[in-house]
C-alpha positions in Angstrom: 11.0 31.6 -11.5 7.8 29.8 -10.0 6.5 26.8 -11.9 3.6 25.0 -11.2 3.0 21.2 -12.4 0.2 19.5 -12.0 -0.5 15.5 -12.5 -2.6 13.3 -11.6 -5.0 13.4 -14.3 -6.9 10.7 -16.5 -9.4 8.4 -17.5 -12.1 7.5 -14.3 -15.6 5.6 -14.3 -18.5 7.9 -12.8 -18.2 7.1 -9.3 -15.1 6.5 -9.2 -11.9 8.6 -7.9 -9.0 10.1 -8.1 -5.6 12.3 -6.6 -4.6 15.1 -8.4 -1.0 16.8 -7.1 0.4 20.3 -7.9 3.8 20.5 -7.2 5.2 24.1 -6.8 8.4 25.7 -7.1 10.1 29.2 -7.0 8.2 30.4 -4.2 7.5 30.3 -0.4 4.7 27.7 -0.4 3.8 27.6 3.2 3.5 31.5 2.9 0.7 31.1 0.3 -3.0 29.9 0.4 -3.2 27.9 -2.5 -6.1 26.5 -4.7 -7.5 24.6 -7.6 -9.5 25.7 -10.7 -10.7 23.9 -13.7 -11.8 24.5 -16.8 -14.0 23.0 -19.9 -13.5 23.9 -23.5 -16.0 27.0 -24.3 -16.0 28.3 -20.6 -14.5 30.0 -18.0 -11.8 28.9 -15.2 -13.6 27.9 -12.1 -12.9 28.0 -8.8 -12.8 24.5 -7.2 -11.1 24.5 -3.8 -8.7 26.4 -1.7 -6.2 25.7 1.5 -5.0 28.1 3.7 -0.9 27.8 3.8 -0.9 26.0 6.9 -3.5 23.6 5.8 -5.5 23.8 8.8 -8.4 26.1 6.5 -10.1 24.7 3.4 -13.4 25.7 1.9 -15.0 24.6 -2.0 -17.4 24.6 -4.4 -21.2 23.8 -3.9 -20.6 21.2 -6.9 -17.8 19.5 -4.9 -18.6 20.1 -1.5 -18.4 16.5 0.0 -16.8 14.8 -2.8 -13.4 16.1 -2.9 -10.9 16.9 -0.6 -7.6 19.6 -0.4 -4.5 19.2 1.1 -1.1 20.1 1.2 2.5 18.8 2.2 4.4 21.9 2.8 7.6 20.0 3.1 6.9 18.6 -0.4 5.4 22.3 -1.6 2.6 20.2 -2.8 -0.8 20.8 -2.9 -3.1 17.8 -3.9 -7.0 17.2 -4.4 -8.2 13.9 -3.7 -11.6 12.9 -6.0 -14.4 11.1 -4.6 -17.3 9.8 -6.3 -16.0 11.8 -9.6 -19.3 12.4 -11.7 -19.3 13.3 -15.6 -19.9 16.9 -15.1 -16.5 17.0 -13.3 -14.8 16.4 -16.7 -11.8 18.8 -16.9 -8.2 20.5 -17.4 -7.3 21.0 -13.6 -5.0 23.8 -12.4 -3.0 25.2 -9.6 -2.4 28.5 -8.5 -2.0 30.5 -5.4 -5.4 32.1 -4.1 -6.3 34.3 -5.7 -4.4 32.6 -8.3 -1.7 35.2 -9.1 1.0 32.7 -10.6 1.5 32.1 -14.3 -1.2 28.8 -14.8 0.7 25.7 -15.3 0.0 22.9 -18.3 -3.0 21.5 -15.9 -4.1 18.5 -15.7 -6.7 16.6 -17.8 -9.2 14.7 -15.7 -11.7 12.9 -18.6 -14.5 10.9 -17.2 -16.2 7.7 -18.6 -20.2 7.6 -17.7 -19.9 3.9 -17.9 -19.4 1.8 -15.1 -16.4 -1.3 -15.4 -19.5 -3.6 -15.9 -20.0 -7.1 -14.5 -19.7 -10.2 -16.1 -23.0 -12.3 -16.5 -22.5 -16.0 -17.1 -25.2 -18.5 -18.0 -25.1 -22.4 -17.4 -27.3 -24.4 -18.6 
């Protein structure tokens, strides 16, 4: 039975980043291009990034072109997606699948992020 679990997910500052991993199992992961998708309440799944199965091809999205980067450890049958300057509008559930994503969808992952910064403290002496 393939199963695919994804992690990595959570709370980030705008600007700030992230490593999402996929973790696959039941199937011959090197065999398969692989990609992410994610998706906001009200709205379709969207495509986000894709690997060819040797990892030597990736492509992506216009709206993460530059910011994020695939990969995959086929010895691990992991697929990951390392987040770079994470902006609000990348708020999401994250997925896995194969592409085109044929696989049952995993329990994704939730990436939620804070528009606030971590701040910097200000201190006054008189």
């Amino acid at each position: 039975q393939v199963r695919l679990v994804e992690s990595g997910g959570g709370l980030v500052q705008a600007g700030g980043s992230l490593r999402l991993s996929c973790v696959a199992s039941g199937l011959t992961f090197r065999s398969y291009a692989m990609a992410w998708f994610r998706q906001t309440p009200g709205k379709e799944r969207e495509f986000v990034s894709r690997i060819s199965g040797s990892g030597g091809i990736s492509g992506y999205s216009d709206f993460v072109k530059g910011r994020f980067t695939i990969s995959r450890d086929n010895a691990k049958k992991t697929v990951f997606l390392e987040m770079n300057n994470v902006k609000p509008e990348d708020a999401a559930v994250y997925y896995c699948n194969r592409d085109p994503p044929t696989l049952t969808w995993g329990q994704g992952t939730q990436v939620t992020v804070s528009p606030w910064g971590q701040g910097t403290q200000v201190t006054v002496s008189s």
